[in-house]
N, C-alpha and C positions, 0 to 999 in steps of 0.2 A: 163822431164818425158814423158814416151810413152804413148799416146793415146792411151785408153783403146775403144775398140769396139768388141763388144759380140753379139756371134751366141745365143737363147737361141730358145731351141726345144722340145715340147710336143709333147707324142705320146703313151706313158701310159695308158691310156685308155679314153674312147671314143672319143672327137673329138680332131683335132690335130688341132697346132700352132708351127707357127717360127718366130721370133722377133728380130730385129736389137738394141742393145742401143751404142749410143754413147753422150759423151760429158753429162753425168747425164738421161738421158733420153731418151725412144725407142721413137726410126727414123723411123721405119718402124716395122707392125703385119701383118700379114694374116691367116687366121682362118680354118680350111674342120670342120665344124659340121659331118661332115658321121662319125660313129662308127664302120667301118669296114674300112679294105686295107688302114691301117696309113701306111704302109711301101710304097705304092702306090704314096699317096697322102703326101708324109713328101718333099720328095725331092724337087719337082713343089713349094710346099708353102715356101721353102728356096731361092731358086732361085727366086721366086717374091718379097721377100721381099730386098735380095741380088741388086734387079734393082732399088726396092722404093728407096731405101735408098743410091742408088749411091756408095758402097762398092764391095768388092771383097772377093773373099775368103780367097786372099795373105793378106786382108786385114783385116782381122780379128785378133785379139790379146788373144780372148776365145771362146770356144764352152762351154756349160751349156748345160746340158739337163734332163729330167724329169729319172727318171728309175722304171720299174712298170713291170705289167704283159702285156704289148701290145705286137705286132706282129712285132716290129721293134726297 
């Protein structure tokens, strides 16, 4: 069975988050409390958590993401 590892990304409204899970349980969060410019601030918080967590994008098997009234 293939290892499951998931992109999961908030940006729906006010502050955003990107999150790694693998293996039952997130590897890596990173948080922007600011309520403006998630489209700004989404990408940076993917890409830091993408290092915590020693992953890749290839390496990814889900993206999840919130859907809302935000800006990105």
């Amino acid at each position: 069975m293939k290892k499951r590892i998931i992109l999961a990304v908030d940006s729906a409204t006010g502050p955003s988050s990107a999150a790694i899970w693998a293996d039952g349980a997130v590897v890596a969060y990173a948080q922007d409390v600011s309520k403006t410019m998630q489209s700004a601030r989404i990408l940076p918080l993917i890409d830091q958590v993408l290092s915590e967590s020693g992953y890749t994008y290839q390496s990814l098997t889900e993206i999840v993401c919130t859907i809302g009234p935000g800006s990105f």
